[in-house]
C-alpha positions in Angstrom: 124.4 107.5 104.3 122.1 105.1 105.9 118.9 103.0 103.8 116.2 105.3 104.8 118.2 108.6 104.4 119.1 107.2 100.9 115.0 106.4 100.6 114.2 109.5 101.4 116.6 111.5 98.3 115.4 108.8 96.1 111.3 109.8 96.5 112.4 113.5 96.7 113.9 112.9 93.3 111.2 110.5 92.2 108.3 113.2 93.2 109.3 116.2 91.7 107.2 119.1 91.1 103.7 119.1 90.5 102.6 119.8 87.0 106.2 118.6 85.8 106.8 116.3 82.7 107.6 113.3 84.6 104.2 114.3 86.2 102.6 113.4 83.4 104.8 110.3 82.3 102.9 108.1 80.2 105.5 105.3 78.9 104.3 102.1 77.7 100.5 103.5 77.6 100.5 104.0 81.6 100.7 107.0 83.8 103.4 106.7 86.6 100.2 107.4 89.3 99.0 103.4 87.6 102.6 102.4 87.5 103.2 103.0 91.5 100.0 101.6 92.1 100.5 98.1 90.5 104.3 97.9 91.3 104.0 95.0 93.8 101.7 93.2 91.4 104.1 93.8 88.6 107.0 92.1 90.5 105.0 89.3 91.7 104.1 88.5 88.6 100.2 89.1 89.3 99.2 90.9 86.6 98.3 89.3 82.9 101.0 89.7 79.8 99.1 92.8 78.8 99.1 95.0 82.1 102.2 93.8 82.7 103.8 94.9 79.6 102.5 98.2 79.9 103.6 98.5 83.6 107.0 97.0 83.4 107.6 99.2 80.6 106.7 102.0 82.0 108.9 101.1 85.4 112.2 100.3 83.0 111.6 103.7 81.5 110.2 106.4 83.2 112.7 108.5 85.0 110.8 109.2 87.8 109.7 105.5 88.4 112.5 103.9 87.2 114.4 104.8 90.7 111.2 103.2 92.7 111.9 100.5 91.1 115.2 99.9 91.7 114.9 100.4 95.4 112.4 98.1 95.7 113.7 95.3 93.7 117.2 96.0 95.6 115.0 95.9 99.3 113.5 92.3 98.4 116.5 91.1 97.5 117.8 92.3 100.6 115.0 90.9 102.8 115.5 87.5 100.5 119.0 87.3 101.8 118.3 87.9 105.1 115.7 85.3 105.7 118.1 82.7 103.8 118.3 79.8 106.3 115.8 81.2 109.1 112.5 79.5 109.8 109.9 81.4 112.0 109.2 79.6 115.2 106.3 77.2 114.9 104.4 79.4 117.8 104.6 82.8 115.1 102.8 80.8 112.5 100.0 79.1 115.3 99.9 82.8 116.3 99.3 84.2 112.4 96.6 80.9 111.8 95.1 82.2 115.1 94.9 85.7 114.1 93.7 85.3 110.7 90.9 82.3 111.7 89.6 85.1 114.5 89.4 87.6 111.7 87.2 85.1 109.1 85.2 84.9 112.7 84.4 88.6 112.9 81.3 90.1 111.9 81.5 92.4 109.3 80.9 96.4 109.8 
C-alpha cells in the first residue's frame, strides 16, 4: 500500500462520524478540532508549558488524534532523513530572499 493510500485510511479512521464520541474528544482539557489546529505548533515546540500540556495530551490520547499524530511525526522524520547531507543550491535560497524581499515590497490589499 503506498503513503498516501495509507493517509487516506488513516483520516477516514481519524474522522469518523459526525456527532460521534471521538467528535467530542476533550482529553487533557482540549477538543480534538483545537488539538489539529495547533499540531505543528505542538511539535515545534511553539506553544508555552501550559497549551502544550493540554495539546500533547490530548494528541498521546485521543483515539482519533492520536493516529494524526503518528503520521505526522513519522513524515518529518521521513523528510529529516531525506534531506540528511543535501544543501539547496545557493540560486534556490537568492530565489526564496528574492521572493520574500518582493513580498515585504507589496502594497497591502
Amino acid at each position: 500500500m503506498s503513503w498516501s493510500e495509507e493517509l487516506r485510511k488513516i483520516l477516514r479512521r481519524v474522522r469518523g462520524k459526525p456527532g460521534s464520541p471521538a467528535d467530542d474528544g476533550m482529553e487533557g482539557g482540549v477538543s480534538c478540532e483545537e488539538a489539529a489546529e495547533r499540531l505543528f505548533e505542538w511539535l515545534d515546540g511553539e506553544l508555552d508549558p501550559d497549551e502544550a500540556a493540554g495539546v500533547g495530551e490530548h494528541l498521546e490520547t485521543c483515539a482519533r488524534c492520536y493516529p494524526v499524530l503518528v503520521f505526522e511525526r513519522s513524515f518529518r522524520e521521513a523528510v529529516s532523513r531525506a534531506a540528511e547531507g543535501t544543501d539547496a543550491p545557493e540560486s534556490l535560497r537568492a530565489s526564496i530572499l528574492d521572493a520574500l524581499e518582493a513580498e515585504d515590497e507589496r502594497p497591502e490589499e
